[in-house]
N, C-alpha and C positions, 0 to 999 in steps of 0.2 A: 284309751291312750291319752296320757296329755299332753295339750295344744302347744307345740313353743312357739313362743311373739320371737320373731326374727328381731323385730323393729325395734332396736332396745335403744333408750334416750340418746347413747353416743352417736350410734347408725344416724338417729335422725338428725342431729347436729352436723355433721357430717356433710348429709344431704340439704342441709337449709346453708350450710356454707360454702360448698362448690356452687349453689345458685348464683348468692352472692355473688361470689368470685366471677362467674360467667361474665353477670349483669355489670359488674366494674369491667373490665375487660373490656365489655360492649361497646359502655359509655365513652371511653380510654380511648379507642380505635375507632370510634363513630366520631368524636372531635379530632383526632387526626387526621381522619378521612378529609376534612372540611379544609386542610390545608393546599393537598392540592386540585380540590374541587375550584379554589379560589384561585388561586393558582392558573390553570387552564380555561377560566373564564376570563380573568386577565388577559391573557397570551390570546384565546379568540377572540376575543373585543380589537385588539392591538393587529390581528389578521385579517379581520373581518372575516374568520373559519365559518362556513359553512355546508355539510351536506348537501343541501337543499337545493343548491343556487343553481343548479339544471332541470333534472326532473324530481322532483317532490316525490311522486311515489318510490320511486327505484333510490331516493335520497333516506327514504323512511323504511325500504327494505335493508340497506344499510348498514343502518344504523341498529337498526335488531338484530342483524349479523352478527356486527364487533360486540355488542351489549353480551347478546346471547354467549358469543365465545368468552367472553371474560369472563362472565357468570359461569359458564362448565366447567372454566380453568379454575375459579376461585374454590366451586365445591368439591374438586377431585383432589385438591391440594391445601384443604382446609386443615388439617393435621398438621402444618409444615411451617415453617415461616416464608414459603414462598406464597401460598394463601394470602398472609398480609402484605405481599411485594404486589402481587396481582390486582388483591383489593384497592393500594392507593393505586397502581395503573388506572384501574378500573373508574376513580373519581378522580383522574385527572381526564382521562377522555371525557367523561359526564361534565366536566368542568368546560371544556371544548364546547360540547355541545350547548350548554347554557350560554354560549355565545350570541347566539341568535334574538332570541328572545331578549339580550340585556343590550342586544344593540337598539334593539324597535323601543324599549325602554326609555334608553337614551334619546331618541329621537322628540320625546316629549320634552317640554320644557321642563318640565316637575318630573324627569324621571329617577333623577338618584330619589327623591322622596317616594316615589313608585316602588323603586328595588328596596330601598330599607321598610318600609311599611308590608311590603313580602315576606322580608326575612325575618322583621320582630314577629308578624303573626305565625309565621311558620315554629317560628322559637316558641309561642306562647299554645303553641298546639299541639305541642311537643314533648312542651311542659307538662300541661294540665292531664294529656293522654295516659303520659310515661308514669304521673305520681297515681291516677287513679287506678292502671294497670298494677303499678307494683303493691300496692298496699292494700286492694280488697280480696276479700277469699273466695271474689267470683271465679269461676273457670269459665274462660272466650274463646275455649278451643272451640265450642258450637258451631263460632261465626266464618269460621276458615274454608266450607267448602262453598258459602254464599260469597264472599271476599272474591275468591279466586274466578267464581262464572262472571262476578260484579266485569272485574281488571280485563277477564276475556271479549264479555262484550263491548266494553268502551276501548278497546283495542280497534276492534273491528268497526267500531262507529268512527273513530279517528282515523283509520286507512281510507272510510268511506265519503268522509270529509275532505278527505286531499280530492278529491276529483267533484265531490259538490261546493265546496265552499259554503256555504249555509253560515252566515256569522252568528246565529241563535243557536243554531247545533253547535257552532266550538262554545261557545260558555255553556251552553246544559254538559257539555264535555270537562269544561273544566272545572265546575261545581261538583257535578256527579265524584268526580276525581276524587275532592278534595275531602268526600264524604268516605269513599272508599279508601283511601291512604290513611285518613283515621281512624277508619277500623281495622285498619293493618298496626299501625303503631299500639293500638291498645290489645289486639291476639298476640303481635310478636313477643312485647314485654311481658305479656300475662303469661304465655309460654315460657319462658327463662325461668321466671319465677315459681313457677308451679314445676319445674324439672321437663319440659317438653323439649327444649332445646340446651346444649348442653356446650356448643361451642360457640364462641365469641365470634369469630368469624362470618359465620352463617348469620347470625343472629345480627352481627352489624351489616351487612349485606342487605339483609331485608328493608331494617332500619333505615338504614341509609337512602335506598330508593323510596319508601314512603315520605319522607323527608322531602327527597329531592321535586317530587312530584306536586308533593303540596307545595311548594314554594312557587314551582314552576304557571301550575294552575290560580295560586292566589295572585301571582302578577299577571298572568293574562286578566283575569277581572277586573284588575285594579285598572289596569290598562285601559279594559273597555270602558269602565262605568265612571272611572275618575281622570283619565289621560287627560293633559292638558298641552294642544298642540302652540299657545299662544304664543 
């Protein structure tokens, strides 16, 4: 009997342009996203918002409550346009929440140079990740079940640090981070591209929190190793 190639040149064009399209979409909804990220870090700065300001741990349980619940809302309703209603909720609370950190920030004299030196590196990690994911014909789905024990155990090493305080453990915490969020950013987008993920949503989701995280992490460093209280 002969073979039929299902895959015939249209099919595959087809399938190399809904990638596309995802991967636009992404990008589209991950810079929207930024608006009210910015937004409710604004608004908590102007609050002084913080979880935290009682107990630390039960502030960090929390805080993975509402995260968590947004995140279940966002995936059960990723089909919808209430998905992308949920998603900017979702980076206006995470906006909130960067309050904290952009207060201790501000606390140094050089902290606006602290927060932009975060944000352009975070930008340039972003960059460099997202063009070398889209454009090589390696497959990183490999790295995705190391990624996710990496995220699990520095979870657990950050809940364990609320009650040690170790300031050597929070920067090997926020290094290790920033190691792990770039290998999220270079699996997530290598997934889009290669047909693994297929909604914009999910895909900016991911995106978004690796993002958020490296930023989060490269200002605590910059804090410790360059803060200037003068």
């Amino acid at each position: 009997m002969e073979n039929i190639n299902t895959y015939t040149p249209s099919a595959t064009q087809d399938v190399a342009e809904r990638q596309q399209r995802v991967l636009r979409n992404t990008y589209a909804l991950l810079a929207a996203s930024m608006v009210p990220t910015v937004l409710g870090a604004l608004l908590g700065v102007q609050m002084k918002f913080s979880f935290f300001a009682g107990s630390p741990f039960i502030g960090f349980l929390l805080f993975l409550g509402v995260a968590f619940g947004f995140m279940y809302g966002i995936e059960r309703t990723k089909n919808s346009g209430m998905g992308v209603a949920l998603l900017l909720g979702f980076t206006f609370f995470m906006g909130l929440m960067l309050s904290r950190i952009l207060q201790a920030a501000l606390g140094f004299s050089n902290g606006g140079t602290l927060i932009a030196m975060a944000a352009g590196g975070t930008g340039a990690i972003f960059c460099a990740l997202a063009g070398v994911a889209s454009t090589t014909k390696r497959d990183f789905s490999n790295i995705g079940k190391f990624l996710f024990a990496g995220v699990i155990l520095l979870l657990l090493a950050a809940a364990a640090n609320i009650f040690f305080q170790v300031p050597a453990l929070s920067l090997a915490i926020s290094a290790i981070a920033i190691v792990l969020f770039s290998g999220y950013i270079l699996y997530d987008i290598n997934r889009i591209v290669h047909g693994g993920e297929d909604n914009y949503i999910s895909a900016t989701l991911s995106v978004y929190l690796s993002i958020y995280n490296i930023f989060v992490s490269l200002l605590q460093l910059l804090m410790a190793f360059t803060g200037d209280r003068d």
